[in-house]
C-alpha positions in Angstrom: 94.8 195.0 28.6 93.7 197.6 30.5 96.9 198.3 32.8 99.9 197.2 29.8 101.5 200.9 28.4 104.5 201.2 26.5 108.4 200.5 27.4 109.7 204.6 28.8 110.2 203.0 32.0 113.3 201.3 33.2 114.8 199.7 36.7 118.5 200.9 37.5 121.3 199.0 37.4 119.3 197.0 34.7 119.0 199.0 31.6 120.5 196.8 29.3 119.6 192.9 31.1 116.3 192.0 32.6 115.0 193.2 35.8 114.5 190.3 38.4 111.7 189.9 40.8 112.1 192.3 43.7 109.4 192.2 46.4 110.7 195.5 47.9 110.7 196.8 44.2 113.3 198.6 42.0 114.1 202.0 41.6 112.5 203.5 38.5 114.1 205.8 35.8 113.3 207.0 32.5 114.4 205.6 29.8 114.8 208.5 27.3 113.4 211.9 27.0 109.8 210.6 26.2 106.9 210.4 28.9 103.6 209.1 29.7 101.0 212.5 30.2 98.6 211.0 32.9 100.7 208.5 34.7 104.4 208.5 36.5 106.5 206.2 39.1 107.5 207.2 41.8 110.7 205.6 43.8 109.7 207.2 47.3 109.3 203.9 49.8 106.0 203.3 52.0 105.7 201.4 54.7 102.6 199.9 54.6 100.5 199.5 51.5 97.1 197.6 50.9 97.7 195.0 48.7 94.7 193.1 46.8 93.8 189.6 46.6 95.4 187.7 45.0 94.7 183.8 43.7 96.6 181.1 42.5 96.6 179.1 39.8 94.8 176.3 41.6 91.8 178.7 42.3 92.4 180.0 45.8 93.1 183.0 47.9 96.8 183.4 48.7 97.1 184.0 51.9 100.7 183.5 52.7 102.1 187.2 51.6 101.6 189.0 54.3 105.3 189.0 55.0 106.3 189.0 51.8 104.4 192.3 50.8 103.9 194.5 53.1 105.0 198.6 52.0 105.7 199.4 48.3 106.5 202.7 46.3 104.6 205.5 46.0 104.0 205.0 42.2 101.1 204.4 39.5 103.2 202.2 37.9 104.6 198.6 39.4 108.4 198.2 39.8 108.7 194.4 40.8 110.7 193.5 37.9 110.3 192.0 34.3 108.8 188.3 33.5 109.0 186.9 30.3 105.5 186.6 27.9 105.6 182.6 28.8 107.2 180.8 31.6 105.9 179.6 35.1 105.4 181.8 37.9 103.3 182.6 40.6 100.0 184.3 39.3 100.2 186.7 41.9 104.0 187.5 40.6 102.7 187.9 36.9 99.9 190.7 38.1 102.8 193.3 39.5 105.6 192.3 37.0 106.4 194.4 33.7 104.9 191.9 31.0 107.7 190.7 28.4 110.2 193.1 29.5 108.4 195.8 27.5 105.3 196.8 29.0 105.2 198.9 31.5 102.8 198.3 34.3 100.0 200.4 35.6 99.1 200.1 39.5 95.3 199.5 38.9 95.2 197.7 42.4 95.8 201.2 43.5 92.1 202.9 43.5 93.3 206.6 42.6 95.3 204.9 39.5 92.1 202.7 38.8 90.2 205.3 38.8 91.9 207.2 35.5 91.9 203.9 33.6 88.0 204.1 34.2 87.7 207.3 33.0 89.6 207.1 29.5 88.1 204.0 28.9 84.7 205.0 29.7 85.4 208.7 27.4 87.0 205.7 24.8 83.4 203.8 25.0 81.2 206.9 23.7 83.2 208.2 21.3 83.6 204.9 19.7 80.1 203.9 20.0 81.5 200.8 21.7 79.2 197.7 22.5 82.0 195.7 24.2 85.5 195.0 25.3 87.8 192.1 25.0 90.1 192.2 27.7 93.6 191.1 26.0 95.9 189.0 28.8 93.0 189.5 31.1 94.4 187.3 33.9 97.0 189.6 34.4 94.4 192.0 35.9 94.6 191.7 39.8 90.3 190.6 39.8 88.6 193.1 42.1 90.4 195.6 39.7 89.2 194.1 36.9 85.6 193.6 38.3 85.6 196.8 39.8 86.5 198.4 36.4 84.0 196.4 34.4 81.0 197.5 36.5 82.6 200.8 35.7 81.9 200.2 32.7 78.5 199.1 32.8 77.7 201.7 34.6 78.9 204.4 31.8 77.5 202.7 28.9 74.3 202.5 30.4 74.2 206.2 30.4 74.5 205.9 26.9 71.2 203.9 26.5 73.7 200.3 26.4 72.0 197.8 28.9 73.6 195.1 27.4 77.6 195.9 27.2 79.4 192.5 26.6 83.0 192.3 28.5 85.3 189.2 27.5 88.6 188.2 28.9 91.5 186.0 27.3 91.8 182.9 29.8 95.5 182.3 29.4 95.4 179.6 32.2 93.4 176.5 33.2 90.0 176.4 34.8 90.6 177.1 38.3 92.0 180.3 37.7 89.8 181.1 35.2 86.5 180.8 37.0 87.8 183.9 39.6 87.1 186.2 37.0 83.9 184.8 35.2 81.2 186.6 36.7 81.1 187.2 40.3 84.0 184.4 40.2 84.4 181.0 42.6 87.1 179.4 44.0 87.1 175.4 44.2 85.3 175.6 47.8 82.2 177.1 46.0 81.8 174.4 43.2 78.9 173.0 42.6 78.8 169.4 42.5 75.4 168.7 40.0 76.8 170.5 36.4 73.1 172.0 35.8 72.2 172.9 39.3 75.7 175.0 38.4 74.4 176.6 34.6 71.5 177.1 36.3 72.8 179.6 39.0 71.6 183.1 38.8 72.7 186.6 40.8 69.2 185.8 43.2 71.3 182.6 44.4 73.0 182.3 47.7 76.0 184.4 48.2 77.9 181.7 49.4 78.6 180.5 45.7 80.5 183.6 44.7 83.6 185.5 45.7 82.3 189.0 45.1 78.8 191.0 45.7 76.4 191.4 43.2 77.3 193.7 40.1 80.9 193.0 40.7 81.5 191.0 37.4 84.6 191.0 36.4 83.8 189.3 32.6 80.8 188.1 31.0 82.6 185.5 29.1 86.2 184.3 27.6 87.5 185.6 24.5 90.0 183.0 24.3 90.1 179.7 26.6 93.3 177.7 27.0 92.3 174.9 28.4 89.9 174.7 25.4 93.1 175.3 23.0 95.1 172.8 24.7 92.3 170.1 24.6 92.3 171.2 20.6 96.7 170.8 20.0 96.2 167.9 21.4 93.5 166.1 20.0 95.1 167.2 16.5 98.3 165.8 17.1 100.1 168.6 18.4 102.2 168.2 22.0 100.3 170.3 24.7 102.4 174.0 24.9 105.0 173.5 27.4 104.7 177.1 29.0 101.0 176.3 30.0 99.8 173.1 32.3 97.5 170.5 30.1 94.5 170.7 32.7 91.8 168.9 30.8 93.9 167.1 27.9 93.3 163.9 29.1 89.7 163.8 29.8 87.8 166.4 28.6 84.6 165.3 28.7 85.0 163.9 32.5 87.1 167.2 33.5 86.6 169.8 31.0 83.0 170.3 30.4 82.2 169.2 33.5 84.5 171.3 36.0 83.9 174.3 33.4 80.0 173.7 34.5 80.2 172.9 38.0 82.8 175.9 38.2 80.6 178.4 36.0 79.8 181.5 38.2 76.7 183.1 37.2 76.0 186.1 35.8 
């Protein structure tokens, strides 16, 4: 995952017990000696900050927060608090939290912070001789960052005569939520009703299908679908995983295939 570091980074008062949710944020300290070279937090407050979109787990804009977040700190990192690997809370909540209490959080939502990430990872592309990324935890990538990052990195392999650079993200939620970041993503108001009309979308079809503009593809594919490995506990046997909603293990052939199709934004 593209904005997940290590743990140097704690919240005061909290050292030693986990950091709850704070929508004003926490004041930031280090935690020993050691420190990140490119990146640092910052505890001065702003008064107004620009947010991104952020979607729920149902698939659409959340457009409620504009109370609830409004300024922030001036920091490349995120101080909201800590949430656990698994539990239920708001998707929006997951994308600014430190993951598992031990990851500290980059800002990507933040363009200037976005912007480094970019960089490495496209310096971390040639000297590898990469082909592709997998995006591990990719839903916990705010999606314009994540698309915005991926035609990044299309843009600086094709430099490097690669006109065919895979990205794949780990779907660790149903359908809905999932189909923002597959290509040009879709909420449920841009479904298609007839499943091949759908597969057979392409980038030359009507705007009105897709959430962002053309290029802007956040991944090409998933890496790893749970609503596919929830279908799969439970048709051997296995009791769907509590932390994670059974979306399609009752009907998958009515809701699974077909929602995945009529859902499927194009590439």
């Amino acid at each position: 995952m593209i904005i997940s570091m290590g743990d140097l980074i704690g919240f005061e008062g909290y050292l030693n017990t986990s950091t709850p949710f704070n929508n004003k944020e926490h004041n930031a300290l280090w935690k020993s000696e050691r420190r990140y070279n490119d990146f640092s937090f910052g505890n001065n407050e702003l008064a107004k900050c620009e947010y991104p979109r952020f979607y729920g787990d149902d698939g659409m804009e959340v457009t409620n927060l504009t109370t609830e977040l409004v300024g922030c700190r001036d920091s490349e990192f995120d101080q909201y608090g800590e949430i656990a690997a698994f539990g239920n809370y708001p998707e929006w909540q997951r994308q600014i939290s430190k993951f598992a209490f031990v990851q500290d959080r980059l800002r990507e939502w933040r363009p200037d912070v976005l912007s480094k990430i970019e960089h490495f990872a496209c310096i971390t592309l040639g000297m590898l001789d990469l082909d592709g990324y997998r995006m591990d935890k990719g839903l916990m990538i705010t999606v314009d960052a994540q698309a915005h990052w991926s035609d990044s990195m299309r843009q600086c392999a094709r430099k490097l005569g690669k006109d065919n650079f895979y990205i794949s993200g780990e779907i660790v939620s149903g359908n809905s939520f999932g189909t923002v970041y597959i290509g040009r993503g879709r909420t449920p108001k841009q479904y298609v009703e007839n499943t091949t009309q759908a597969i057979l979308l392409t980038n030359a079809s009507d705007d009105k299908y897709f959430i962002r503009d053309v290029g802007k593809n956040a991944f090409d594919g998933a890496a790893f679908h749970y609503t596919v490995y929830r279908f799969l506990t439970r048709m051997l046997g296995y009791v769907c995983p509590a932390y994670t909603p059974c979306r399609s293990c009752a009907n998958t052939i009515k809701y699974g295939w077909n929602l995945r199709g009529r859902g499927r934004p194009s590439y």
